[in-house]
Kinemage of the C-alpha trace (Angstrom):
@kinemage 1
@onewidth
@group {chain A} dominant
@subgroup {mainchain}
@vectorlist {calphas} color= white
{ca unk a 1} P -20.072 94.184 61.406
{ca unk a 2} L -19.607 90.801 62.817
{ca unk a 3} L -15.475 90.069 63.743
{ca unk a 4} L -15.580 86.545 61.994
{ca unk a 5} L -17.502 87.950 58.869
{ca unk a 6} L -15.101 90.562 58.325
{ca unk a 7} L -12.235 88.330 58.515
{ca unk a 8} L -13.541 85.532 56.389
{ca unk a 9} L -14.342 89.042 53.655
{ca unk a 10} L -10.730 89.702 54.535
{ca unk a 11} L -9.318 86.271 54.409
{ca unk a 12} L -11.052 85.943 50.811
{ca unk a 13} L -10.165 89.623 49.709
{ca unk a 14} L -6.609 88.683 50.852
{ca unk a 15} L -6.681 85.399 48.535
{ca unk a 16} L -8.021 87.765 45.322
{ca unk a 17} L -5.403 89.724 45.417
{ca unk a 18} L -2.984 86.838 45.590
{ca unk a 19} L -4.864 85.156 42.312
{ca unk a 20} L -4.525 88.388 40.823
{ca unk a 21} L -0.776 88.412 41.886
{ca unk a 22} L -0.549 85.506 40.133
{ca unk a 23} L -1.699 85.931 36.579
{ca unk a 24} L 0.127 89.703 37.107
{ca unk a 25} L 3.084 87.760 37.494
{ca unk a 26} L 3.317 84.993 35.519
{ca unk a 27} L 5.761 86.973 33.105
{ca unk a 28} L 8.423 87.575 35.962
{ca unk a 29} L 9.476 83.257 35.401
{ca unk a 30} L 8.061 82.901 31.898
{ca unk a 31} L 8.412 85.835 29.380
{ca unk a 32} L 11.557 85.147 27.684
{ca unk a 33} L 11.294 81.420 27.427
{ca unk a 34} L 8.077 81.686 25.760
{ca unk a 35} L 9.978 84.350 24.164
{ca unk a 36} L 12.474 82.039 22.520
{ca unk a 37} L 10.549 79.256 22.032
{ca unk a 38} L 12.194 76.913 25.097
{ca unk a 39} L 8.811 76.865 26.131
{ca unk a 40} L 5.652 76.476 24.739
{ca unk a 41} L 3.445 79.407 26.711
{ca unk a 42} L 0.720 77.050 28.131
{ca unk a 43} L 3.695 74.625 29.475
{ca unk a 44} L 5.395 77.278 30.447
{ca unk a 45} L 2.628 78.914 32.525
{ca unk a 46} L 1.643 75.432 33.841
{ca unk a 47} L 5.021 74.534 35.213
{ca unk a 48} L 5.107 78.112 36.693
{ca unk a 49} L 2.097 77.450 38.379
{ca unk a 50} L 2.856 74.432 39.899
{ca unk a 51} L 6.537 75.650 41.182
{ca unk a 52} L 5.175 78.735 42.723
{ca unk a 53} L 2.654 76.564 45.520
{ca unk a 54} L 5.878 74.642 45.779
{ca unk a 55} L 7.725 77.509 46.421
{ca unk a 56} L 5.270 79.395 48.719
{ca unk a 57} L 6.408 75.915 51.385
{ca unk a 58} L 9.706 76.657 51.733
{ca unk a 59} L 10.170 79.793 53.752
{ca unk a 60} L 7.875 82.246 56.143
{ca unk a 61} L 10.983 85.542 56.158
{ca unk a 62} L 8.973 87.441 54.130
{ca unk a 63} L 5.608 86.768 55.418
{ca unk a 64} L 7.044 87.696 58.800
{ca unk a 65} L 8.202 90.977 57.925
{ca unk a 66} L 4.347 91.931 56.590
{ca unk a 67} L 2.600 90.405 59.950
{ca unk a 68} L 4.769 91.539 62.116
{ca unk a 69} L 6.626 94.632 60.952
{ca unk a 70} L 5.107 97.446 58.308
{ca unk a 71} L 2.538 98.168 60.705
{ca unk a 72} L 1.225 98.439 64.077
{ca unk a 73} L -0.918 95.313 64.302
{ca unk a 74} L -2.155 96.582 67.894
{ca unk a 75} L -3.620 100.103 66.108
{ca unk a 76} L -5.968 98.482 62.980
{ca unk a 77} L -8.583 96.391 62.431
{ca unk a 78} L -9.186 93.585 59.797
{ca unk a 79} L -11.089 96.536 57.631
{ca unk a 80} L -8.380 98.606 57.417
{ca unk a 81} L -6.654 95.450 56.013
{ca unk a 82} L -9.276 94.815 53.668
{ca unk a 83} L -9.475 98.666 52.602
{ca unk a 84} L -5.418 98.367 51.579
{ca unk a 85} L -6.031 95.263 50.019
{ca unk a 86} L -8.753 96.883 47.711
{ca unk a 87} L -6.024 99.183 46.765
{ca unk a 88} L -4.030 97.067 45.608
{ca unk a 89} L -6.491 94.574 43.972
{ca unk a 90} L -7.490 97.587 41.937
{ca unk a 91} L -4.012 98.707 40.733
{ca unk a 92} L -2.960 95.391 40.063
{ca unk a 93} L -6.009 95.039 37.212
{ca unk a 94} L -5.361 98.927 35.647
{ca unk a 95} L -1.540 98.024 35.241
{ca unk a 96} L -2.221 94.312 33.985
{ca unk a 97} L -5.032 95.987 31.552
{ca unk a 98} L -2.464 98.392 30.063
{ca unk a 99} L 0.274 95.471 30.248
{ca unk a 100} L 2.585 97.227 32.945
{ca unk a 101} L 4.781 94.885 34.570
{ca unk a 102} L 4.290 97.073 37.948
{ca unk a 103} L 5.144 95.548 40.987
{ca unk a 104} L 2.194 93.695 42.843
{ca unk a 105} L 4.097 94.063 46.231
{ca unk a 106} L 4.467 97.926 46.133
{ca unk a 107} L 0.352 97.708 45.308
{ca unk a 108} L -0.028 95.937 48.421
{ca unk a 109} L 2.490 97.571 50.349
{ca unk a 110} L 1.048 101.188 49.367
{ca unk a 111} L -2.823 100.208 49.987
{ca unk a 112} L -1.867 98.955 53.421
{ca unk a 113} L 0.508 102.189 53.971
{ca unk a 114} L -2.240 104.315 52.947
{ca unk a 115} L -5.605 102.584 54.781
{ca unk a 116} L -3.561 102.227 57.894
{ca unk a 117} L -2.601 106.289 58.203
{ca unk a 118} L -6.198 106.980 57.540
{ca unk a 119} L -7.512 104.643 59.990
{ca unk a 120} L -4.515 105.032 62.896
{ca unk a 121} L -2.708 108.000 61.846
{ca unk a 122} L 0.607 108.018 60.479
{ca unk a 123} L 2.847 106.907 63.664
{ca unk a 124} L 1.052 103.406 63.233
{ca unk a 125} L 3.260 102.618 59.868
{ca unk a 126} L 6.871 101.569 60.754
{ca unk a 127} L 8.267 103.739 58.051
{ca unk a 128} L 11.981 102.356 59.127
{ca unk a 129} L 11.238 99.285 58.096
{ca unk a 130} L 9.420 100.034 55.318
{ca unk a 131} L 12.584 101.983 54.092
{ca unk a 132} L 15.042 99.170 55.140
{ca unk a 133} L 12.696 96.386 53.565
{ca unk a 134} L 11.066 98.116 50.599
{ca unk a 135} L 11.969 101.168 49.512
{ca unk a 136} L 16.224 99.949 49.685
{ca unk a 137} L 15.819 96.846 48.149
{ca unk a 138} L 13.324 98.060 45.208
{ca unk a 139} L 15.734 100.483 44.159
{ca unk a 140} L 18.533 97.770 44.227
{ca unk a 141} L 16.989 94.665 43.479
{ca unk a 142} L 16.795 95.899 39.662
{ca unk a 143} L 19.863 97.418 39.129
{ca unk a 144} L 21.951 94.452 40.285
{ca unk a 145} L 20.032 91.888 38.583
{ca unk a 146} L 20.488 94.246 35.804
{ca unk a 147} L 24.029 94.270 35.822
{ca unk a 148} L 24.401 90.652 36.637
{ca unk a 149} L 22.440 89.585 33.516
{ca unk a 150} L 24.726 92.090 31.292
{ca unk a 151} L 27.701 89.834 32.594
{ca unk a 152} L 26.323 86.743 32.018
{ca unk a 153} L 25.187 87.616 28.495
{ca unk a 154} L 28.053 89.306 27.420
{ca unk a 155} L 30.223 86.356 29.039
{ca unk a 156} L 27.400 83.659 27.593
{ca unk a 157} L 28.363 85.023 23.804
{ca unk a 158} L 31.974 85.398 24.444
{ca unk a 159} L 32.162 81.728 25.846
{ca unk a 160} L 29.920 80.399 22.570
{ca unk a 161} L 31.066 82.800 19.920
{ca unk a 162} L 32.596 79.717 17.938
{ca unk a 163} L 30.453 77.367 18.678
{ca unk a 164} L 27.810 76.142 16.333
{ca unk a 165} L 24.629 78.309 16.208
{ca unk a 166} L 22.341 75.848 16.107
{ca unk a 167} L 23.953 73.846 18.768
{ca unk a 168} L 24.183 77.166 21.302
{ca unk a 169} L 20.586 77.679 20.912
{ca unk a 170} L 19.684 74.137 21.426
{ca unk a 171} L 21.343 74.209 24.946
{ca unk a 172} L 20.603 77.347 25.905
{ca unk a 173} L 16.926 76.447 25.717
{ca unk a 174} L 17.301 73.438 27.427
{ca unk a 175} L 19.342 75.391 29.942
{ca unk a 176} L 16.362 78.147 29.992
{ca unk a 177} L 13.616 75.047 30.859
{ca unk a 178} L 15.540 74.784 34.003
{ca unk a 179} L 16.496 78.678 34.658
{ca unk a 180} L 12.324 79.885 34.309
{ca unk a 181} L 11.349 77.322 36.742
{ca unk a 182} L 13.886 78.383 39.369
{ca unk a 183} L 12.481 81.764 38.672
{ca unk a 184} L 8.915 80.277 39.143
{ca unk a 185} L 10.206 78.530 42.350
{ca unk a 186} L 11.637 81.708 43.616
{ca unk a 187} L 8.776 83.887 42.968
{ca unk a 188} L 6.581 81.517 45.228
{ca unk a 189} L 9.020 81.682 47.658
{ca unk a 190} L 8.406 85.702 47.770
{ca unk a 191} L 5.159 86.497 46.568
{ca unk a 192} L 3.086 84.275 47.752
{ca unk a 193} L 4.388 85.004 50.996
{ca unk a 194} L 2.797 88.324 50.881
{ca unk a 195} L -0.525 87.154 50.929
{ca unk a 196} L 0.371 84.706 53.864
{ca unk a 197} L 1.956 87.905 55.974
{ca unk a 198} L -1.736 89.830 55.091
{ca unk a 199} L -3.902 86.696 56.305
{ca unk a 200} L -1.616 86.537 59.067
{ca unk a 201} L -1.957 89.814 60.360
{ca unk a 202} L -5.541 89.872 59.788
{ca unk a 203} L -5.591 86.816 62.108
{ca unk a 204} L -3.600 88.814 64.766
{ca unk a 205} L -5.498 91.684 64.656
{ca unk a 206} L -8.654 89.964 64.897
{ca unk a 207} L -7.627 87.772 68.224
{ca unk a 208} L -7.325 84.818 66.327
{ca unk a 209} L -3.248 84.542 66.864
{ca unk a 210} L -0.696 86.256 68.903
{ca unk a 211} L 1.490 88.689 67.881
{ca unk a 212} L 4.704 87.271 66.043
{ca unk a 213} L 2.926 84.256 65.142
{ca unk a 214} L 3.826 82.492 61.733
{ca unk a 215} L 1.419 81.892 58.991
{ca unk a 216} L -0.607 78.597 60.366
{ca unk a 217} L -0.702 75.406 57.598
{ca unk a 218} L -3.728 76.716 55.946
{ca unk a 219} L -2.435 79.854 55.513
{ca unk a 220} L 0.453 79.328 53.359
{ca unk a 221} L -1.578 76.019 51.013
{ca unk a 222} L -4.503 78.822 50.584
{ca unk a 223} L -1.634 81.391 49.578
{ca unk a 224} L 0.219 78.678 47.336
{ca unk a 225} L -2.920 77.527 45.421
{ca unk a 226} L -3.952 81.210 44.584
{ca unk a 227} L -1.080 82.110 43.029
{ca unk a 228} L -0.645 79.094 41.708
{ca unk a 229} L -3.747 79.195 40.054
{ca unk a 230} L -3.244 82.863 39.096
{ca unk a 231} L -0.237 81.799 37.612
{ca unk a 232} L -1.630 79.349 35.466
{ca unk a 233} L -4.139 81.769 33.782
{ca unk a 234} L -1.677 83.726 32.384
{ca unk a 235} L -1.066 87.521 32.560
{ca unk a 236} L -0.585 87.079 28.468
{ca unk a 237} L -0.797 91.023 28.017
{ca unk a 238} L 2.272 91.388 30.646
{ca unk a 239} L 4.147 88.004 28.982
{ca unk a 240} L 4.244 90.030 25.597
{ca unk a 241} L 5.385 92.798 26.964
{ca unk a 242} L 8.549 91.089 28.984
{ca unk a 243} L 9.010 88.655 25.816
{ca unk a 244} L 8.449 90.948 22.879
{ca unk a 245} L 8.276 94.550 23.556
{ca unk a 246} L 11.571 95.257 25.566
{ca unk a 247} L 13.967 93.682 23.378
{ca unk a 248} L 13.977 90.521 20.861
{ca unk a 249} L 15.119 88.041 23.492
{ca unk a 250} L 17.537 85.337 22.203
{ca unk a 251} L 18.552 82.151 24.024
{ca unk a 252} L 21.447 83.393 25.856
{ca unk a 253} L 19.687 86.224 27.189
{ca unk a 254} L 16.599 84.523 28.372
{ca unk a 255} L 19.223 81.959 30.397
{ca unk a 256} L 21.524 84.830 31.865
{ca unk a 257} L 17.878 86.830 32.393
{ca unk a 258} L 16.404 83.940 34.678
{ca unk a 259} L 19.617 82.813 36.339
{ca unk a 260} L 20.162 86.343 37.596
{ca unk a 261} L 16.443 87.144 38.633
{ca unk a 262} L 16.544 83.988 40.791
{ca unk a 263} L 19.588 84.639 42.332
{ca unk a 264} L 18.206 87.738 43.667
{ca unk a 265} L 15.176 87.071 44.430
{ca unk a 266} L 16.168 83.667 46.699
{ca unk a 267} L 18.895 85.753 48.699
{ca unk a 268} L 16.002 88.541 49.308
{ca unk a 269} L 13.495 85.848 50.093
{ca unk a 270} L 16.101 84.444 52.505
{ca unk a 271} L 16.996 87.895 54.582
{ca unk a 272} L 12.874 88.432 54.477
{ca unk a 273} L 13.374 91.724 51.596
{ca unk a 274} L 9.493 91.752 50.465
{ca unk a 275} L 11.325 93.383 47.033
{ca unk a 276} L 9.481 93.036 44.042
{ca unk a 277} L 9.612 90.165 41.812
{ca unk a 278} L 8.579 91.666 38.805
{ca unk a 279} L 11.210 94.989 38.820
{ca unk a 280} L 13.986 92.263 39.572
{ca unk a 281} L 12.779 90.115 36.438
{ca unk a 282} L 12.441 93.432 34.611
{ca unk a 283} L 15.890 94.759 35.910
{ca unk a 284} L 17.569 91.565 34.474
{ca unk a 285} L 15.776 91.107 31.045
{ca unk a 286} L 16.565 95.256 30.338
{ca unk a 287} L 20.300 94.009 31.046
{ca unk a 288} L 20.085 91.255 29.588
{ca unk a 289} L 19.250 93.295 25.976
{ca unk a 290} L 22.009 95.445 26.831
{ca unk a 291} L 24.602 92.553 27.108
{ca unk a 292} L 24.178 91.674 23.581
{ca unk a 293} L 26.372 93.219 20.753
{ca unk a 294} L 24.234 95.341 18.566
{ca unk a 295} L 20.717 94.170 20.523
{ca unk a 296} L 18.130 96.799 19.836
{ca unk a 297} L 16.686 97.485 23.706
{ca unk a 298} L 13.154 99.693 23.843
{ca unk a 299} L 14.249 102.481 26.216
{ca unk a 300} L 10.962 103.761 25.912
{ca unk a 301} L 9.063 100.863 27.118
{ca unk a 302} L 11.275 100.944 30.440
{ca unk a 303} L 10.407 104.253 31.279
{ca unk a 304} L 6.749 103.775 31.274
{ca unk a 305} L 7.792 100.759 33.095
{ca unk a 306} L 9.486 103.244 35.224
{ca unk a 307} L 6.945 105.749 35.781
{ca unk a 308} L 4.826 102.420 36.692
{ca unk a 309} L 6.958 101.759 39.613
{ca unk a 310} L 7.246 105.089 40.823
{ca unk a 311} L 3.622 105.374 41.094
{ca unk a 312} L 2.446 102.174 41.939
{ca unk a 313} L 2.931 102.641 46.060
{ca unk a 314} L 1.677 106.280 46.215
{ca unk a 315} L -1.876 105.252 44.114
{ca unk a 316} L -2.689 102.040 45.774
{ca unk a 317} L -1.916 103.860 49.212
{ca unk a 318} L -4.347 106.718 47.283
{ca unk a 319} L -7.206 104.449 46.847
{ca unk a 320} L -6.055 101.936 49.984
{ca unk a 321} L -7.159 105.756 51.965
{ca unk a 322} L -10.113 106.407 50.345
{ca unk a 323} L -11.608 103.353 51.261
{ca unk a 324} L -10.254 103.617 54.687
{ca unk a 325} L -12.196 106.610 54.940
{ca unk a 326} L -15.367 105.378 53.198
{ca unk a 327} L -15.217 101.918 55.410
{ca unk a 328} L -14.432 103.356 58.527
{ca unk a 329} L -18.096 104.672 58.475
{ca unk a 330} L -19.097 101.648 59.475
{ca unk a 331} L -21.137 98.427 57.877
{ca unk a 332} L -23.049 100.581 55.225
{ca unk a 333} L -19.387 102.254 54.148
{ca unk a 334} L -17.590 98.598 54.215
{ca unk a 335} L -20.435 96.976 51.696
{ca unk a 336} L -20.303 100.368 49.834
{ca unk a 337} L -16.182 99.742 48.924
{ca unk a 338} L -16.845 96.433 47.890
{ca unk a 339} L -19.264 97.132 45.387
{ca unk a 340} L -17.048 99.909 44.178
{ca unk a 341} L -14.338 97.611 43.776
{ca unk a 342} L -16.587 95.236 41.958
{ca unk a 343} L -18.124 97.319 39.482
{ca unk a 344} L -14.646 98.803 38.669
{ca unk a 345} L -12.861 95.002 38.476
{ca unk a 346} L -15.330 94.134 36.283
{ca unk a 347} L -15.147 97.369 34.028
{ca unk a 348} L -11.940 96.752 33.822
{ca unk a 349} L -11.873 93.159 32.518
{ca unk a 350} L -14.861 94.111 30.073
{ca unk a 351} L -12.250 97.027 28.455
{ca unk a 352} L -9.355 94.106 28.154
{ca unk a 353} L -12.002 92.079 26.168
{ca unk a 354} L -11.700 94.482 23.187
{ca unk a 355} L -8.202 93.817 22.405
{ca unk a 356} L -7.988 90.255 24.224
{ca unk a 357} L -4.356 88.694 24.393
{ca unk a 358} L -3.816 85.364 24.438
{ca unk a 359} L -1.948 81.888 24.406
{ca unk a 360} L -2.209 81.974 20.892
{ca unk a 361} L -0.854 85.154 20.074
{ca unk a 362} L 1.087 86.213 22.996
{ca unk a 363} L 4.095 86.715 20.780
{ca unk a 364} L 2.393 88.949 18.439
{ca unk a 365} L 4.566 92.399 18.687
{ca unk a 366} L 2.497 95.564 18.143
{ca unk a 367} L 3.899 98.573 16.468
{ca unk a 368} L 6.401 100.317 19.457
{ca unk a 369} L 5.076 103.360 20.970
{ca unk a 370} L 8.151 104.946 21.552
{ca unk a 371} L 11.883 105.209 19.256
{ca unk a 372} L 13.936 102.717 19.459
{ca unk a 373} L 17.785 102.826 20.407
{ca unk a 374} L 20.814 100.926 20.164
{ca unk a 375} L 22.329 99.486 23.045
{ca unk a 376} L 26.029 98.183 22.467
């Protein structure tokens, strides 16, 4: 197959899985305001839009790490990109359909992990960094923006427990307008990298760049307006889950939520951790729930969220493999993967059309699937 048709495939593969990043996403900045009413959910997904292609401008860390560290650029091709980035594409629809807030990063991460040991062997995958820049900061990136958000909500209710209810909430929400966009703002700063670090190291392994280079100008706006648009859209199914399903989110919570998540997220965007937005968002709404006296916090929502997680980089490097394998056959094999990954995209939007979530009832709770327990 041509070189410059497989990397404009790639290029526009890459960008797919960045839209569907997006809309996967949108729950990470905006669950719990919608939650609590701070936000109405198509203002809320609009300003999220619109702060993540700002946010996508203001650093490269991250995207540097993907171009120029997971994997040996020198050892693949731009197929073996595009075979990891079905992978992930594919993963990212199945969790969205079933409203999983699984990480989007760890799909992209895996499909490239597992297409690049099929089509170079294991030795071209720089496990070290992987563990130092993945695997480390997913399993702390939750857990301290868990325990950060249990502070701030406990401290938020001591600080307010005489105040006027009415008054509290009132601030608090206006407080939360400002907290969910800096979450929005972070997550561009992050995710949307990802997508620039994939284009970029398509680019490199194609001749296009040099190794090391930085995302070019049209890189990064492509990146920024796919998510953003993604973004905008709505992952509804994922929003209710965040908002609704882990614990009845109050004011307080939703502020101490976002204010941690952010934190996080901009210090890991700043050292270049590609962690994953949506377990840090997670991590800090689960301890947010926990912080307040008496909240009732859906244990059993978190681990399916947590059996999610833990699968999420093993199957997308499953089916990343597979069409490794299938593509490296050559032109007939690469044509064969896309339709695959057409004809199951589209299956999978026609099941979510049954039981369609949206705008309008995105704060509709349905009947827990698991017991509920007391966190004090």
């Amino acid at each position: 197959m041509d070189v410059t048709l497989i990397v404009v495939v790639v290029v526009a593969t890459a960008l797919i899985f960045d839209f569907t990043n997006g809309f996967h996403d949108t729950a990470n900045a905006m669950a719990t305001s919608i939650a609590t009413g701070a936000l109405s959910p198509r203002t809320a997904v609009t300003i999220a839009g619109i702060l993540n292609l700002v946010g996508a401008f203001l650093s490269v860390q991250v995207a540097l790490t993907i171009s120029s560290g997971l994997v040996d650029e020198a050892q693949i091709n731009p197929i073996v990109i595009f075979a990891g980035l079905v992978g992930a594409i594919l993963w990212n629809l199945l969790t969205w359909l079933l409203g999983l807030p699984s990480s989007s990063s760890h799909a992209l991460f895996g499909g490239l992990i597992g297409a690049t040991s099929v089509a170079a062997g294991a030795g071209a995958v720089n496990f070290g960094k992987v563990l130092t820049a993945v695997v480390i900061p997913a399993v702390i990136s939750p857990v301290l923006a868990g325990v950060v958000a249990l502070v701030a909500t406990f401290l938020a209710y001591r600080i307010t427990a005489r105040a006027d209810k009415g008054t509290v909430s009132r601030g608090f929400k206006l407080g939360q307008i400002v907290s969910a966009s800096m979450v929005a703002l972070a997550h561009g700063t992050n995710d949307a990298q990802k997508t620039m670090g994939v284009i970029t190291l398509t680019l490199i392994t194609a001749g296009a760049l040099p190794r090391g280079s930085a995302p070019p100008f049209w890189v990064i706006l492509s990146a920024g307006l796919a998510i953003a648009l993604g973004t905008y859209i709505g992952g509804w199914r994922i929003i209710r889950t965040l908002g609704k399903r882990v614990s009845e989110i109050q004011t307080p919570q939703g502020f101490a939520a976002e204010t941690s998540a952010t934190a996080v997220i901009l210090a890991s965007s700043h050292l270049g951790f590609a962690l994953s937005t949506t377990q840090v968002a997670t991590g800090a709404i689960f301890g947010a729930g926990a912080g307040r006296r008496l909240a009732s916090v859906q244990w059993g929502v978190a681990g399916r969220m947590a059996i999610a997680w833990i699968l999420t980089l093993p199957a997308a490097a499953a089916v990343g493999a597979a069409s490794a394998l299938l593509a490296s056959t050559g032109t007939i094999g690469t044509i064969v993967v896309a339709l695959v990954a057409i004809a199951m995209g589209a299956g999978i939007y026609a099941a979510s059309r049954r039981r369609p979530v949206t705008a309008g009832n995105v704060n509709e709770v349905p009947a827990p699937a698991a017991p509920v327990t007391s966190a004090a």
